[in-house]
PDB file of N, CA, C and O in Angstrom:
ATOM      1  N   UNK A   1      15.996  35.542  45.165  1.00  0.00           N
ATOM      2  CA  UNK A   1      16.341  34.136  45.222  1.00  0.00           C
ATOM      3  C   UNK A   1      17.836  34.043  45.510  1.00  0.00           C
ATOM      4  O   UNK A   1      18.375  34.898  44.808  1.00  0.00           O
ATOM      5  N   UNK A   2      18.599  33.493  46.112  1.00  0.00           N
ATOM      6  CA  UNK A   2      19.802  32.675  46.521  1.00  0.00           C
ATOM      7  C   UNK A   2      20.584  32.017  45.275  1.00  0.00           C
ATOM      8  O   UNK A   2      20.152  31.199  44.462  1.00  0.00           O
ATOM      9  N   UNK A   3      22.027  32.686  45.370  1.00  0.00           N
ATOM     10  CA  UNK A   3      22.141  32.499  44.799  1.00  0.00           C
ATOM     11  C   UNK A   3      22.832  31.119  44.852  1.00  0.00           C
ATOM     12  O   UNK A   3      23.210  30.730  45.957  1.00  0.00           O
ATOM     13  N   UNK A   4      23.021  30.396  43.844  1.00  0.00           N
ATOM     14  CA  UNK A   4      23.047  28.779  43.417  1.00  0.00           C
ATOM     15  C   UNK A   4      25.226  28.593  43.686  1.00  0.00           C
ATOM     16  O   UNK A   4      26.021  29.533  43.680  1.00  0.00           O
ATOM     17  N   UNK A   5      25.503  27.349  43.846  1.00  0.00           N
ATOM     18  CA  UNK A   5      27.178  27.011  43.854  1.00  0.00           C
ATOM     19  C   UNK A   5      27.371  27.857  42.590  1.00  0.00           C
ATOM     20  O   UNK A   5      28.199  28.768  42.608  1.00  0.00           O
ATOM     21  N   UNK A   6      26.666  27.606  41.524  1.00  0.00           N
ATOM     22  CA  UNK A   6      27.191  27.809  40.236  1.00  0.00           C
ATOM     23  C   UNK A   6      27.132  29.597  40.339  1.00  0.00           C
ATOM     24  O   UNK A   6      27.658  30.187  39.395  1.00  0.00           O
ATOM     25  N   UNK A   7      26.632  30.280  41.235  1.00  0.00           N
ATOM     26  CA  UNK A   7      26.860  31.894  40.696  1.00  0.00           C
ATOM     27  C   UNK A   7      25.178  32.357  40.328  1.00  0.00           C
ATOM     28  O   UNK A   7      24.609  33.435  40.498  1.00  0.00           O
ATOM     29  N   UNK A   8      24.666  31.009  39.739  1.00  0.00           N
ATOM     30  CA  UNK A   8      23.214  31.936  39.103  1.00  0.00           C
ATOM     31  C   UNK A   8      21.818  31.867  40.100  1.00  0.00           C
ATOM     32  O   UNK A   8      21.485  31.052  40.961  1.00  0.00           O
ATOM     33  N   UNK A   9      21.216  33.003  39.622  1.00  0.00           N
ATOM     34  CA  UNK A   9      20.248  33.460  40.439  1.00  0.00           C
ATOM     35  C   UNK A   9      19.156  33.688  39.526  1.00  0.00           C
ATOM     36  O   UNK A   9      19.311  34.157  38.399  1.00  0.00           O
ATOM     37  N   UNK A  10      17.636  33.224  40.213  1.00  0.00           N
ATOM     38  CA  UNK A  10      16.382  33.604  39.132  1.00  0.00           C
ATOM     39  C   UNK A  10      15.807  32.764  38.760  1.00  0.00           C
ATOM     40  O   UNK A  10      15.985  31.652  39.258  1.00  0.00           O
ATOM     41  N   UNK A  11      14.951  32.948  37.806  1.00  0.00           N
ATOM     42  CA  UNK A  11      13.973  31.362  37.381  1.00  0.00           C
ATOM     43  C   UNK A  11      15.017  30.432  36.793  1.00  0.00           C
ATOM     44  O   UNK A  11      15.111  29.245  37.108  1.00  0.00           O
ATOM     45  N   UNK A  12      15.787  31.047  35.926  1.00  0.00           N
ATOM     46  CA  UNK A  12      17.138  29.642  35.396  1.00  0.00           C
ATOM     47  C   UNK A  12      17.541  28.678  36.373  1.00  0.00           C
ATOM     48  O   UNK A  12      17.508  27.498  36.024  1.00  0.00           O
ATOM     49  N   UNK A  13      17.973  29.005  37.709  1.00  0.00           N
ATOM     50  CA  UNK A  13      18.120  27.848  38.466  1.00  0.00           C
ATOM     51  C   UNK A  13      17.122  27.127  38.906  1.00  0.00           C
ATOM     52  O   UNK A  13      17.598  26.057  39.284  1.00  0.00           O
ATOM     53  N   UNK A  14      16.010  27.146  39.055  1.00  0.00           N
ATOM     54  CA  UNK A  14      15.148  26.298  38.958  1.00  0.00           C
ATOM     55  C   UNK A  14      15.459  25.105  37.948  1.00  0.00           C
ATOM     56  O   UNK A  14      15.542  23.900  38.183  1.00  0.00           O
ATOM     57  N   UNK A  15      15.635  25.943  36.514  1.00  0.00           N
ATOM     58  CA  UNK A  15      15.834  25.220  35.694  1.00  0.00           C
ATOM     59  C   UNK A  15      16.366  24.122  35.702  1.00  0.00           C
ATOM     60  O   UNK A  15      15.897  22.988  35.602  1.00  0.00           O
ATOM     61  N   UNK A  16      18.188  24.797  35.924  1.00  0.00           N
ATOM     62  CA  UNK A  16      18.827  23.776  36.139  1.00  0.00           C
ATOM     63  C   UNK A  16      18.825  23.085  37.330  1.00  0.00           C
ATOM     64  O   UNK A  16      19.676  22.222  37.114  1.00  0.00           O
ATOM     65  N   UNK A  17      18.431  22.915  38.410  1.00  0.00           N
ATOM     66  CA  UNK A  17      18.221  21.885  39.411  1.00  0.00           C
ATOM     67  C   UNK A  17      17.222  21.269  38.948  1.00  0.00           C
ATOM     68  O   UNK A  17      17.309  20.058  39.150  1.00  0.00           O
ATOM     69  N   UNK A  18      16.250  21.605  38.377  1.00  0.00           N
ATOM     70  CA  UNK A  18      14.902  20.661  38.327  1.00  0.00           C
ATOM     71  C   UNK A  18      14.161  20.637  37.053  1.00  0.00           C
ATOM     72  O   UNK A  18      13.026  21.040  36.799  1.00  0.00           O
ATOM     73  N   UNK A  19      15.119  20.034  36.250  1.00  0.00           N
ATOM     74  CA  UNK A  19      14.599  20.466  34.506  1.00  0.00           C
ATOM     75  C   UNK A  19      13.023  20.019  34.293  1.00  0.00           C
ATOM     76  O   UNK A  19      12.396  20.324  33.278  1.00  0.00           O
ATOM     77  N   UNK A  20      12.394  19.156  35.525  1.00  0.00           N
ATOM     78  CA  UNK A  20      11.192  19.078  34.978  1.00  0.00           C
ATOM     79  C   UNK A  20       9.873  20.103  35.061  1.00  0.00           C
ATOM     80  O   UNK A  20       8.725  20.097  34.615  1.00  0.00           O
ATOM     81  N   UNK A  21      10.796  21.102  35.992  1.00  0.00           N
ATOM     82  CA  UNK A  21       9.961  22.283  35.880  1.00  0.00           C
ATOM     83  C   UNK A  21       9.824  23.430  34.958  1.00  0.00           C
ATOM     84  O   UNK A  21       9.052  24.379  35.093  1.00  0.00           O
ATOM     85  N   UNK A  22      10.768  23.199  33.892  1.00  0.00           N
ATOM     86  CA  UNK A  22      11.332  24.497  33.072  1.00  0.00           C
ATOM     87  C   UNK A  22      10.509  23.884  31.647  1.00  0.00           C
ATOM     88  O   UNK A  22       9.421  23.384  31.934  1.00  0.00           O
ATOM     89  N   UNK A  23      10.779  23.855  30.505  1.00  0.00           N
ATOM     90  CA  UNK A  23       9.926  24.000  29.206  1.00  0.00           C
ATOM     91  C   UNK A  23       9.380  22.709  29.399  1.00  0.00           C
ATOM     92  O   UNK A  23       8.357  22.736  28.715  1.00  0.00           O
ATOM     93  N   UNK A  24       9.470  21.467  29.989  1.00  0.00           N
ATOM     94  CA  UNK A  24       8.704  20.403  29.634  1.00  0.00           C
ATOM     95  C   UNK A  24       7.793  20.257  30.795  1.00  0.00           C
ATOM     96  O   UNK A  24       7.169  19.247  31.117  1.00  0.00           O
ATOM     97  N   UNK A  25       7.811  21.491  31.412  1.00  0.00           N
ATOM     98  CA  UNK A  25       6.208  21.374  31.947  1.00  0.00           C
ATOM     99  C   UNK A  25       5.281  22.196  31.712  1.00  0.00           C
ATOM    100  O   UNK A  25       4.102  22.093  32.050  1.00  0.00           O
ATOM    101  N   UNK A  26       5.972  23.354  30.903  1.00  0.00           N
ATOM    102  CA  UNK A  26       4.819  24.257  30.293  1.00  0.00           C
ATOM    103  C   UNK A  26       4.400  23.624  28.923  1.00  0.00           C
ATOM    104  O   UNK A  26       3.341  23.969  28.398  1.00  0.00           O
ATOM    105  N   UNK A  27       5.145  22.788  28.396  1.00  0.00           N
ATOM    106  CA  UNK A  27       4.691  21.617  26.989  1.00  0.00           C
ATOM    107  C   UNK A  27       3.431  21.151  27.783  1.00  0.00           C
ATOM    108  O   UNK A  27       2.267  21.478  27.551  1.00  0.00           O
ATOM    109  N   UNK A  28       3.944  20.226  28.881  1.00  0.00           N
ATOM    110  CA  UNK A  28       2.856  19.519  29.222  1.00  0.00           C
ATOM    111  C   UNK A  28       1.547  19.989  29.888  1.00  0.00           C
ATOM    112  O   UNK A  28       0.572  19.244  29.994  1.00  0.00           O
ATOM    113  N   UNK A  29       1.582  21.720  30.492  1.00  0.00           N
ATOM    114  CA  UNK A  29       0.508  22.309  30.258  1.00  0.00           C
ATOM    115  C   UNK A  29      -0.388  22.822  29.341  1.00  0.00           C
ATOM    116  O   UNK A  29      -1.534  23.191  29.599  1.00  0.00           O
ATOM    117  N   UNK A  30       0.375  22.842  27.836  1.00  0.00           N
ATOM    118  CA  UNK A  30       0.488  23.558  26.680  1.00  0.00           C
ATOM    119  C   UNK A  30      -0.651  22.488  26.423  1.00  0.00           C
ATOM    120  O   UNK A  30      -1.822  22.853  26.534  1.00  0.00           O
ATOM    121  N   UNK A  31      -0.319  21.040  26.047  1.00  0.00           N
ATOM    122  CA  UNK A  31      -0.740  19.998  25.733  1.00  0.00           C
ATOM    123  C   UNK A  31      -1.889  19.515  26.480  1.00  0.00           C
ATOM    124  O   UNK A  31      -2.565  18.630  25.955  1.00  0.00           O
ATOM    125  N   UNK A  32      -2.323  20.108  28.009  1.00  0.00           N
ATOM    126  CA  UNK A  32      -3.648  19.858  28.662  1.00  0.00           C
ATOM    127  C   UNK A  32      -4.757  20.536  28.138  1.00  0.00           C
ATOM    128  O   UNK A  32      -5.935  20.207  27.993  1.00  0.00           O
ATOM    129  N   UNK A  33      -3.897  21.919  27.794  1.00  0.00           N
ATOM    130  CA  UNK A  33      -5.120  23.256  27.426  1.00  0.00           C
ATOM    131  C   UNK A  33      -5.512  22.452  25.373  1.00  0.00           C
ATOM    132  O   UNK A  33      -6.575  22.466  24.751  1.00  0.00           O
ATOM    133  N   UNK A  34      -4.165  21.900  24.959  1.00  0.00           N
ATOM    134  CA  UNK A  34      -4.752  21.779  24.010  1.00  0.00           C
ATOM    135  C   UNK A  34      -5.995  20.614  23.639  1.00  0.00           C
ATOM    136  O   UNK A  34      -6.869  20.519  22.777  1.00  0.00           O
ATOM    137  N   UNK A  35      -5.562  19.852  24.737  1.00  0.00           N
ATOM    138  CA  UNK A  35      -6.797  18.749  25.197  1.00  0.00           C
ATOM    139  C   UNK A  35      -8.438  19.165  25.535  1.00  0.00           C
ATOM    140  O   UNK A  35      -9.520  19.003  24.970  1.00  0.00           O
ATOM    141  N   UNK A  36      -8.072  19.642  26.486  1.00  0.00           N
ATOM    142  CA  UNK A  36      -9.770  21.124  27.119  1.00  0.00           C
ATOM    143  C   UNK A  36     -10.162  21.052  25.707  1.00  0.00           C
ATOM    144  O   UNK A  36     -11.167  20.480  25.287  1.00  0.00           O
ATOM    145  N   UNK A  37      -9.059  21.840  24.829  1.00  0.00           N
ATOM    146  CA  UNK A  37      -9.936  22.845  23.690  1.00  0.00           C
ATOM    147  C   UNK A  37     -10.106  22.058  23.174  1.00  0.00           C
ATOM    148  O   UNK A  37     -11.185  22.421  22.707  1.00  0.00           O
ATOM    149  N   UNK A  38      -9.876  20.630  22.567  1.00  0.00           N
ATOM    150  CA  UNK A  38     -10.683  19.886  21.580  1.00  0.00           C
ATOM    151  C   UNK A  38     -11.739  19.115  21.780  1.00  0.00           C
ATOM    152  O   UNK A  38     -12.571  18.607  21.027  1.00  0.00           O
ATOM    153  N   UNK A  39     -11.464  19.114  23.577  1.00  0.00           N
ATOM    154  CA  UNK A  39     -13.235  18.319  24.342  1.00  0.00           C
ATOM    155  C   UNK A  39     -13.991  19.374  24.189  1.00  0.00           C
ATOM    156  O   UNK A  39     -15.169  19.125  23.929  1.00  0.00           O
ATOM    157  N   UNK A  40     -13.681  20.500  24.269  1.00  0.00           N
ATOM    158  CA  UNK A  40     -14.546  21.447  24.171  1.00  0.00           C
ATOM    159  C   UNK A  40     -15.624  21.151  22.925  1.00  0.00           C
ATOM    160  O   UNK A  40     -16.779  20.737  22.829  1.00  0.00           O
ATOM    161  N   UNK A  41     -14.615  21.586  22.073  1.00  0.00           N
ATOM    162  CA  UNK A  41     -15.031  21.652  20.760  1.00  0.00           C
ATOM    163  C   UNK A  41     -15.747  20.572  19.535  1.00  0.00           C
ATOM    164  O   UNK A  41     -16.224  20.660  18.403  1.00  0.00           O
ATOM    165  N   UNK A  42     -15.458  19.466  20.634  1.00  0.00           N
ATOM    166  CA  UNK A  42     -15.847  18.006  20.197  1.00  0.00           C
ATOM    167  C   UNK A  42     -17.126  17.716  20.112  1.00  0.00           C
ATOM    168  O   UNK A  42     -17.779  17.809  21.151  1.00  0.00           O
ATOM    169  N   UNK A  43     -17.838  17.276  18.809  1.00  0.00           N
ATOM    170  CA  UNK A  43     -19.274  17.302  18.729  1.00  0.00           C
ATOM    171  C   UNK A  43     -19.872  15.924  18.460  1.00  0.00           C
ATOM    172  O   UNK A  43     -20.875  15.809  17.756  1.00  0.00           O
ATOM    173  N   UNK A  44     -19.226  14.825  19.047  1.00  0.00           N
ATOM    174  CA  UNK A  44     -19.528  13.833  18.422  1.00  0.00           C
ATOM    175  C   UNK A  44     -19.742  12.785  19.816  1.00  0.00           C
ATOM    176  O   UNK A  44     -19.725  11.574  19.600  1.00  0.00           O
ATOM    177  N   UNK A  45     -19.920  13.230  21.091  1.00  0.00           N
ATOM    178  CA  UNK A  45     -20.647  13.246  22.229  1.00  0.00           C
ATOM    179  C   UNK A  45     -22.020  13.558  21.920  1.00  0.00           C
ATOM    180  O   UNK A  45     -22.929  12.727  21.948  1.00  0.00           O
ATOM    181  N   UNK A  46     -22.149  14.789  21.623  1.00  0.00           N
ATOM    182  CA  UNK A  46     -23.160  15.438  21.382  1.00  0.00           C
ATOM    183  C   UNK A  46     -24.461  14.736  20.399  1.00  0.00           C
ATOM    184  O   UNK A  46     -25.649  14.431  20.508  1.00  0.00           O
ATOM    185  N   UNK A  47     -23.505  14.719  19.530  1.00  0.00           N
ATOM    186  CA  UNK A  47     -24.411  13.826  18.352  1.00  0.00           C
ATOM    187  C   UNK A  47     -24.933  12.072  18.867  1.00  0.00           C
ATOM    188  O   UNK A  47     -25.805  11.424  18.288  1.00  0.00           O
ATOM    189  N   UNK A  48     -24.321  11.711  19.789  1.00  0.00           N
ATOM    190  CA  UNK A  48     -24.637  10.212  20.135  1.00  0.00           C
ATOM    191  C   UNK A  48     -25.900  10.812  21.283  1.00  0.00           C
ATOM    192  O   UNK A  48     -26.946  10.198  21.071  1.00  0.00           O
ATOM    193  N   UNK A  49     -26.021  11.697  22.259  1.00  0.00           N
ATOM    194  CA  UNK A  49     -26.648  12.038  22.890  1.00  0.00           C
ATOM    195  C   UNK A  49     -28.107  12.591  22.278  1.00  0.00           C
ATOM    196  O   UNK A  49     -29.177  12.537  22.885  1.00  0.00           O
ATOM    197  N   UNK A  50     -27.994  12.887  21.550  1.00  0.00           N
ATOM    198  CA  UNK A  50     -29.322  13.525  20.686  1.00  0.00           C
ATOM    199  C   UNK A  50     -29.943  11.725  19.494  1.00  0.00           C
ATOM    200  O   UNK A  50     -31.165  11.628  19.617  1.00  0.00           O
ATOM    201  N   UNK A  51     -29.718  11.265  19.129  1.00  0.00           N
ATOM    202  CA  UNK A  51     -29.604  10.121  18.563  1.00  0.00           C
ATOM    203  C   UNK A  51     -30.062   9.386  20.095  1.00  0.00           C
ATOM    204  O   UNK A  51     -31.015   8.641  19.861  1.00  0.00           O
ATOM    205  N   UNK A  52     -29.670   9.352  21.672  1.00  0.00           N
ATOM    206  CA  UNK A  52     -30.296   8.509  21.949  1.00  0.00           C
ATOM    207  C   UNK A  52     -31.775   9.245  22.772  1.00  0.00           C
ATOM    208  O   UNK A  52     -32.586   8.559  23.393  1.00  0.00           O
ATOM    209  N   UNK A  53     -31.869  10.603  22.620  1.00  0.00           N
ATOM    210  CA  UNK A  53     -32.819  11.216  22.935  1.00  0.00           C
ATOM    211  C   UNK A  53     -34.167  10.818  21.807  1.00  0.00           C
ATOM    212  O   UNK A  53     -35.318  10.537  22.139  1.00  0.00           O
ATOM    213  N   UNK A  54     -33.645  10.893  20.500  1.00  0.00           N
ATOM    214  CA  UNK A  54     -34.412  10.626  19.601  1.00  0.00           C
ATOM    215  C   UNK A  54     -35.008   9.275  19.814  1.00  0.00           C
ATOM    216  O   UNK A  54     -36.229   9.148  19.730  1.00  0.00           O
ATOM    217  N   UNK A  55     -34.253   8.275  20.079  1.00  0.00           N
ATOM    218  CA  UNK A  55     -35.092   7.132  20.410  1.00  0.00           C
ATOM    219  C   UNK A  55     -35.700   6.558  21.467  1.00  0.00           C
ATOM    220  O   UNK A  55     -36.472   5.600  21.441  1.00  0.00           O
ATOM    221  N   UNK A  56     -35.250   7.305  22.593  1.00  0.00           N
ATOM    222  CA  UNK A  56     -36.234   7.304  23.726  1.00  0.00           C
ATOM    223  C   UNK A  56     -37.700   8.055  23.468  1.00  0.00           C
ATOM    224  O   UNK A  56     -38.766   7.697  23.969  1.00  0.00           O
ATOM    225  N   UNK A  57     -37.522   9.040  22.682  1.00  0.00           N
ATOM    226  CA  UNK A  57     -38.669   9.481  22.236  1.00  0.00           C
ATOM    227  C   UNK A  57     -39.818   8.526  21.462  1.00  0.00           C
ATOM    228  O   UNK A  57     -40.970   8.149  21.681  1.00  0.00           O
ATOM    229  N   UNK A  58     -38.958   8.394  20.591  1.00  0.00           N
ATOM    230  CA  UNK A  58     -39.609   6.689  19.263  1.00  0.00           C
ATOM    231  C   UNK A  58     -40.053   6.042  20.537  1.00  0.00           C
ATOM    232  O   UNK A  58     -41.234   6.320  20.744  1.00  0.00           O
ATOM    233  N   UNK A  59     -39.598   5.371  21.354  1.00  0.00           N
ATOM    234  CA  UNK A  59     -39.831   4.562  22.306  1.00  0.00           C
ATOM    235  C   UNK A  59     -41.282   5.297  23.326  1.00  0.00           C
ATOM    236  O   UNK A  59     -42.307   4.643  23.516  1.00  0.00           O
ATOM    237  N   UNK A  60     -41.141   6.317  23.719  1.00  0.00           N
ATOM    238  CA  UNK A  60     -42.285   6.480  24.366  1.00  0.00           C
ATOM    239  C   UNK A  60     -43.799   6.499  23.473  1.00  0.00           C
ATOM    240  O   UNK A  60     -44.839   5.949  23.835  1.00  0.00           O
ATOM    241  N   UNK A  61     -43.556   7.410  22.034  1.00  0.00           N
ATOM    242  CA  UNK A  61     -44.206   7.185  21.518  1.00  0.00           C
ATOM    243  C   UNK A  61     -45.190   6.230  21.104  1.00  0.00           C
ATOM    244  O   UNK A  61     -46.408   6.359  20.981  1.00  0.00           O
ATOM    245  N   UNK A  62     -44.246   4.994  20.861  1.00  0.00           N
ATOM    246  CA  UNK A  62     -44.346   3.758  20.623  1.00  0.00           C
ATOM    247  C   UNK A  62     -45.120   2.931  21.299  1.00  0.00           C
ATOM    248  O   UNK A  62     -45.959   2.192  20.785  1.00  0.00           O
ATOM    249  N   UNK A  63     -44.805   3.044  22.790  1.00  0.00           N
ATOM    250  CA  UNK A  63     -45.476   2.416  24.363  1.00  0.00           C
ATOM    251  C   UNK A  63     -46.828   3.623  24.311  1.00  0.00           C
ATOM    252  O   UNK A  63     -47.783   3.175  24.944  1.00  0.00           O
ATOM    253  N   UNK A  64     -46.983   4.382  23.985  1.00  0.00           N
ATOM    254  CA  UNK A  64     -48.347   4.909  24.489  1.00  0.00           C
ATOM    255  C   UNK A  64     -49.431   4.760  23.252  1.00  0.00           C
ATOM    256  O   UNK A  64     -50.624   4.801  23.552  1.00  0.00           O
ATOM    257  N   UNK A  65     -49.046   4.587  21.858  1.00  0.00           N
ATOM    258  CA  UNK A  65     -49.528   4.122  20.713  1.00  0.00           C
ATOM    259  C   UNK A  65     -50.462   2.464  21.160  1.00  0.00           C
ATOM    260  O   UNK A  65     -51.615   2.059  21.308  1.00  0.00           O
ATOM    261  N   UNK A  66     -49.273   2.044  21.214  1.00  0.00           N
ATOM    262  CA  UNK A  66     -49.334   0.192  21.848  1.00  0.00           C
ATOM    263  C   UNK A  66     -50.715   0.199  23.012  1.00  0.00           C
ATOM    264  O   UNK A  66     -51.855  -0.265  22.988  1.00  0.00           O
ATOM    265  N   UNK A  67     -50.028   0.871  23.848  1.00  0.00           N
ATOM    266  CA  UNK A  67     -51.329   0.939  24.824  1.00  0.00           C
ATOM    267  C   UNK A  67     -52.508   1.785  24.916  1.00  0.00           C
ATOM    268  O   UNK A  67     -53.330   1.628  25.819  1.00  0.00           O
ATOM    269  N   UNK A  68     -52.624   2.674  24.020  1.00  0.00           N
ATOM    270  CA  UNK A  68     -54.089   2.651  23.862  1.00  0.00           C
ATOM    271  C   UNK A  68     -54.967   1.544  22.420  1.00  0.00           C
ATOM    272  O   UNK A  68     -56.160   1.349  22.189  1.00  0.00           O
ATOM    273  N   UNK A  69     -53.790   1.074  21.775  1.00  0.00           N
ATOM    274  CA  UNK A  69     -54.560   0.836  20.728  1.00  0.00           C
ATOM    275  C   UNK A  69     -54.930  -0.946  21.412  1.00  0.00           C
ATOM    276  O   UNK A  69     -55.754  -1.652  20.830  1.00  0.00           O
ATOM    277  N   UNK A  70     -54.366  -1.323  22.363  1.00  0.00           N
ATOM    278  CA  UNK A  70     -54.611  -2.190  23.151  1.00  0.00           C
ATOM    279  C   UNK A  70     -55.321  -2.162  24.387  1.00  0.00           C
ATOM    280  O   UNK A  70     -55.249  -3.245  24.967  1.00  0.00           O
ATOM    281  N   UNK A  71     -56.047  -1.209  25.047  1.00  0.00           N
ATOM    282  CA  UNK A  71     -57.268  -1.213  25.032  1.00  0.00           C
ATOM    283  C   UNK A  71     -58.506  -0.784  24.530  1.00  0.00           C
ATOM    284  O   UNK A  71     -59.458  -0.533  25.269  1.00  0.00           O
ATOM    285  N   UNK A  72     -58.544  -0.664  22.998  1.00  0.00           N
ATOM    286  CA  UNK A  72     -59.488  -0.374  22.212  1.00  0.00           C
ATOM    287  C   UNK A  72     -59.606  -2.133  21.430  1.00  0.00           C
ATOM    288  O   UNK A  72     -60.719  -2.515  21.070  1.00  0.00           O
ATOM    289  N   UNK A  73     -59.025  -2.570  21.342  1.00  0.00           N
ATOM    290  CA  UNK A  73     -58.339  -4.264  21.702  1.00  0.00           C
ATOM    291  C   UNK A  73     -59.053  -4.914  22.712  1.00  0.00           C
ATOM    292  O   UNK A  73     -59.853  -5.776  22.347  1.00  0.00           O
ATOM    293  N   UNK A  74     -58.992  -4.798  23.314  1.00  0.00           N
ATOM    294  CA  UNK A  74     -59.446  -5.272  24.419  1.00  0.00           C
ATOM    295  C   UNK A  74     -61.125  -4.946  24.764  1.00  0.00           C
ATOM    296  O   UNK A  74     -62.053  -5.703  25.050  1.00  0.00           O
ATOM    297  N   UNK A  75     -61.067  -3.880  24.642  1.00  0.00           N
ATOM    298  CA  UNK A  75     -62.687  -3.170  24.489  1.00  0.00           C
ATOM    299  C   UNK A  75     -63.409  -4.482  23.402  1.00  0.00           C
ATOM    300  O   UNK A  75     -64.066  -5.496  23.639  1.00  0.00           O
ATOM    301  N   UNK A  76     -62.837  -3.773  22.023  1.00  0.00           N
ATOM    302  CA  UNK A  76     -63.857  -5.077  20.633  1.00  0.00           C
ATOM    303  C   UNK A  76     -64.131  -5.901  20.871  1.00  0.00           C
ATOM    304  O   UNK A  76     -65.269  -6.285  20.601  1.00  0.00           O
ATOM    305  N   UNK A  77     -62.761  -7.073  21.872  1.00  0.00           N
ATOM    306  CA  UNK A  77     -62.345  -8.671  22.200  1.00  0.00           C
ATOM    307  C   UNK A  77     -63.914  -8.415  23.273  1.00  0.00           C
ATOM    308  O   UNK A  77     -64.915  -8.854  22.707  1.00  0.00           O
ATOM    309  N   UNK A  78     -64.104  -7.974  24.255  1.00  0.00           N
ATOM    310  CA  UNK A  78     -65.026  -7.890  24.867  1.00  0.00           C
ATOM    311  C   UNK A  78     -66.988  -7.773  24.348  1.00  0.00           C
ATOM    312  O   UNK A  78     -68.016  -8.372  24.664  1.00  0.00           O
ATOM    313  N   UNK A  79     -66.759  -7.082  23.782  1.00  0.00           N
ATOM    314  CA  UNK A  79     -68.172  -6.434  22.918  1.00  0.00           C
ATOM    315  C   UNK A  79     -68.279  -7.725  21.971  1.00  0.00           C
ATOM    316  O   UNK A  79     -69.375  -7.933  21.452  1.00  0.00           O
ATOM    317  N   UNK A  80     -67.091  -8.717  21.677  1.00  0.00           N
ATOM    318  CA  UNK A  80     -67.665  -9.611  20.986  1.00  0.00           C
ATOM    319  C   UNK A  80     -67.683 -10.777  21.475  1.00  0.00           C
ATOM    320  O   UNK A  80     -68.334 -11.590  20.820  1.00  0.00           O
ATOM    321  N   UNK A  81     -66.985 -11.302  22.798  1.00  0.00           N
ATOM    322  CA  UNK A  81     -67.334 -12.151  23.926  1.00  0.00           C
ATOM    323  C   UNK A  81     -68.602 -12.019  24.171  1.00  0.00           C
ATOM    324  O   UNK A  81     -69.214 -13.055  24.431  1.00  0.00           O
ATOM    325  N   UNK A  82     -69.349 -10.724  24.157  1.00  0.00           N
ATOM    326  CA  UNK A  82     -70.378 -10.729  25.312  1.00  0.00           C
ATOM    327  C   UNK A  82     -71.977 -11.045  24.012  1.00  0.00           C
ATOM    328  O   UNK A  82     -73.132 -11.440  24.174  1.00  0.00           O
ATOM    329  N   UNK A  83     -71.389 -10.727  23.153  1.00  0.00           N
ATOM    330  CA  UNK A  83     -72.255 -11.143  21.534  1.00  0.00           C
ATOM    331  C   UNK A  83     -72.440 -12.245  21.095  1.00  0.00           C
ATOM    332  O   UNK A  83     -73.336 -12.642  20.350  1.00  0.00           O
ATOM    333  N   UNK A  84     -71.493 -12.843  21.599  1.00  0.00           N
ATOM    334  CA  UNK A  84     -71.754 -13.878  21.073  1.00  0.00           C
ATOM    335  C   UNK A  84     -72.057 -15.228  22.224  1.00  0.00           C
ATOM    336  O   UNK A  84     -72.240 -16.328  21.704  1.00  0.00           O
ATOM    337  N   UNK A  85     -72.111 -15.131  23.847  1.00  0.00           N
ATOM    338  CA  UNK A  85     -72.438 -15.630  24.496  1.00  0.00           C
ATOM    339  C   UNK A  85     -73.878 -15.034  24.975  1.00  0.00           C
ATOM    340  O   UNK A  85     -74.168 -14.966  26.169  1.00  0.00           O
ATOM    341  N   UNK A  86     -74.673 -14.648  24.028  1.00  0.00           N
ATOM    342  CA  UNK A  86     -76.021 -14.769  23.890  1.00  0.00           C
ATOM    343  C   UNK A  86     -76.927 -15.565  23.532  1.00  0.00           C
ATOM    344  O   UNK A  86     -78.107 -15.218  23.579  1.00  0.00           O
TER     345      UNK A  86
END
């Protein structure tokens, strides 16, 4: 590297010409990775996702319960239409 007016040569002049490249951008990489690792590690996505799996389940359950027990419903309503228009 070339050396600088001031004499210095190496990653330091970076530094000093462009302080936003020197410790407060490895902070602010420091601070991305420490971000990653707590999405990572974060379980409370997870838990809303299973909670709405669970009730889509309730829910299908629910709709195929409903509809057979509504045409067995429908069947009786019939068998006693046809009984009583005798």
């Amino acid at each position: 590297m070339a050396a600088t007016a001031k004499g210095r040569t190496g990653i330091n002049d970076s530094l000093a010409i462009f302080p936003h490249n020197g410790i407060a951008a490895f902070n602010r990489w420091e601070f991305r990775m420490d971000k990653l690792r707590s999405l990572i590690h974060d379980e409370s996505g997870a838990t809303a996702i299973e909670y709405g799996l669970i009730a889509a389940l309730i829910s299908v359950a629910a709709i195929a319960a409903m509809t057979k027990v509504g045409t067995h419903l429908s069947t009786t309503f019939s068998t006693v239409a046809s009984n009583l228009g005798r």
